[in-house]
N, C-alpha and C positions, 0 to 999 in steps of 0.2 A: 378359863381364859386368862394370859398375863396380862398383867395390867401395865401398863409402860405410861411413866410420870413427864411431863412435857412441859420447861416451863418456858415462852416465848417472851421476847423484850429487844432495846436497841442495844444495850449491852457493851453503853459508851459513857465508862465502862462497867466491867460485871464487878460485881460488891456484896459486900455480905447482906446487903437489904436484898438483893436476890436469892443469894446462897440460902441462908439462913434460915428461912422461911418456908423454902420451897424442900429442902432435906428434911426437916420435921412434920411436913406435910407426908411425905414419902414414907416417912417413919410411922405414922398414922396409919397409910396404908397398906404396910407390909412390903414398901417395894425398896429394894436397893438402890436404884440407879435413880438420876433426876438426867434429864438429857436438856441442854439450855442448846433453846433454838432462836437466833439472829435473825431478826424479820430483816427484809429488804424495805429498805430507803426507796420512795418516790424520788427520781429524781431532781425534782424545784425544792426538794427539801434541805436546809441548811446543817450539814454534820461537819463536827471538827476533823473527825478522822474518818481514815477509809474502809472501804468495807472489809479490808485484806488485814486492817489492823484490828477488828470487832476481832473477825476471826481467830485471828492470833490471842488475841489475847484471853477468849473464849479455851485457846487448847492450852493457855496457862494456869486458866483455871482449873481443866481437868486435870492437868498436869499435878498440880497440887491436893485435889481432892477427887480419890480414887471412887467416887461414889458418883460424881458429876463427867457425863457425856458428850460430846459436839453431835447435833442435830440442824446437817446446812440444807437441807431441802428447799426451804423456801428462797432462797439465795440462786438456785439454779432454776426458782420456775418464772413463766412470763412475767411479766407488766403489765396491769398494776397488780397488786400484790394483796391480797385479803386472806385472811385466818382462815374461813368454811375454803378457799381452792385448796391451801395448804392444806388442812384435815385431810379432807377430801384425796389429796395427793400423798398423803401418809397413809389411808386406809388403803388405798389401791397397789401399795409396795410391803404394807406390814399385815401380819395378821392379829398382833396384840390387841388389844383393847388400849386407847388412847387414855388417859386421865390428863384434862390440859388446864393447867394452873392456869388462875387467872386473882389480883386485887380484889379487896370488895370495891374498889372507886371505879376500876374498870365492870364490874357488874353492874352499878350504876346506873354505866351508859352504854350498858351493852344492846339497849333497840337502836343505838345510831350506829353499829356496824352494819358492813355489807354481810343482808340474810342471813341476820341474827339469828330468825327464830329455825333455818336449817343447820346450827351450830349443833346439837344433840344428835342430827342423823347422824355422825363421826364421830364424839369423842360423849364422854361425860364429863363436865365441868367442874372442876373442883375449887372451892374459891377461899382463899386467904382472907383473913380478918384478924385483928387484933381481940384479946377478949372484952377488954374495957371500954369497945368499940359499939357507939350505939349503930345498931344497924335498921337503915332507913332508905331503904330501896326504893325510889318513883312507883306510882302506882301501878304504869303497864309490865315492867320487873316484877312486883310483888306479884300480879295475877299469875305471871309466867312462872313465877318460883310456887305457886300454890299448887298446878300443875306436876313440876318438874321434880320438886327437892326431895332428897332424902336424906336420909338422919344414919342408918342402915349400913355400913362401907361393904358390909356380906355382899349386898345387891348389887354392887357394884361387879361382881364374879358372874353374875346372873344373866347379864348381858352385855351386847359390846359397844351402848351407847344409847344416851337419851335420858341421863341422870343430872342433879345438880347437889352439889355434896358441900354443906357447908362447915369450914375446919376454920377454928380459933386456933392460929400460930402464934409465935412470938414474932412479931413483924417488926423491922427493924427501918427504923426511918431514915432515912436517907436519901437524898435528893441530889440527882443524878450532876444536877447545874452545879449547884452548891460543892461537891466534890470535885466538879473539875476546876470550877475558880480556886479551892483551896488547891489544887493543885499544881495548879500556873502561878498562884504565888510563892510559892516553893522553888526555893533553888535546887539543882540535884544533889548538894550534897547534904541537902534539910533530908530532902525524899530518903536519900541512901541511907539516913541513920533516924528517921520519922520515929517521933516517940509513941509508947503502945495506944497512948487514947488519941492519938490525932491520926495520919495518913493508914497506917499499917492497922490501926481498930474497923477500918472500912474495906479495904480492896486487899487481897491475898501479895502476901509479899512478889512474887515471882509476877505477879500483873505487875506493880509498882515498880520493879525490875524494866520490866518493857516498854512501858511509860517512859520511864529513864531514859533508858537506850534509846530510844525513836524521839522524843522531846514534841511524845503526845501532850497538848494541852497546853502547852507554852504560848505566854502573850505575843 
């Protein structure tokens, strides 16, 4: 069975704290491609940009790196919008085997999603961590990972869901806020010539382009 890598986020915007982690995970698993899927926004929820600019800037990422996919499914399904409908809505169009990235902070607190514990009927969980990272999962997580986990990425061939596979990345810290404030302080012609450790060490030039151009992020 193929295995198809999936990483989901608001992707406002995409940055190498997503890229980064999520291609050496891939890399891990012998898969080529990473597909970054755009969750949909509630709408009482407060986003600077629109969903047409995620997207866009989403196909500048791939643009940029031939390894990275657009995955808008859940863009097109109802309201409200949960992870298990989308799965759920990817197993029923695809036949691959799902691997779906996910934080360790988001495993966490992964009993306060909608029907957590039906996440594994669809996908096998792959989850990001840093190595230097103590990991300390809530007690009902840890029973479920006692359960679930495996060590193995073979088994993950074996079948097409109902694993949790824990992978030390180099995770790249980066906070989503914090980059767009540096970014609004930024005039466009700081952006257009951004030195390598400030704007352009975080988000793929050709996103920073777009930024530009549309005067995402501006106070």
């Amino acid at each position: 069975m193929a295995l198809r890598v999936i990483l989901g986020g608001t992707f406002n915007p995409p940055h190498y704290g997503h890229i980064t982690p999520a291609l050496y995970a891939a890399d891990l698993l012998g898969v080529e491609h990473v597909d970054l899927m755009p969750c949909k926004l509630a709408p009482h929820k407060s986003v600077s940009v629109s969903e047409t600019h995620r997207v866009n800037m989403i196909h500048r990422c791939c643009d940029t790196h031939s390894r990275l996919r657009a995955e808008l499914i859940e863009l097109s399904l109802p309201s409200p919008s949960y992870t298990v409908k989308t799965l759920r809505a990817l197993n029923s169009k695809h036949d691959d085997t799902i691997c779906f990235l996910i934080g360790a902070d988001s495993l966490y607190n992964l009993d306060k999603w909608y029907e957590w514990e039906s996440l594994l009927n669809y996908c096998h969980l792959i989850v990001m961590r840093r190595d230097s990272e103590t990991f300390s999962p809530p007690p009902a997580i840890a029973k479920w990972l006692r359960r679930n986990a495996i060590q193995d990425i073979e088994r993950l061939h074996q079948r097409k869901s109902g694993h949790v596979l824990l992978l030390n990345t180099p995770l790249k810290t980066i906070s989503s806020t914090q980059l767009r404030n540096e970014i609004a302080s930024e005039n466009a012609d700081t952006l257009d010539h951004a030195a390598p450790d400030t704007i352009e060490s975080w988000v793929p030039r050709n996103v920073i382009e777009y930024i530009n151009d549309n005067q995402l992020y501006s106070e």
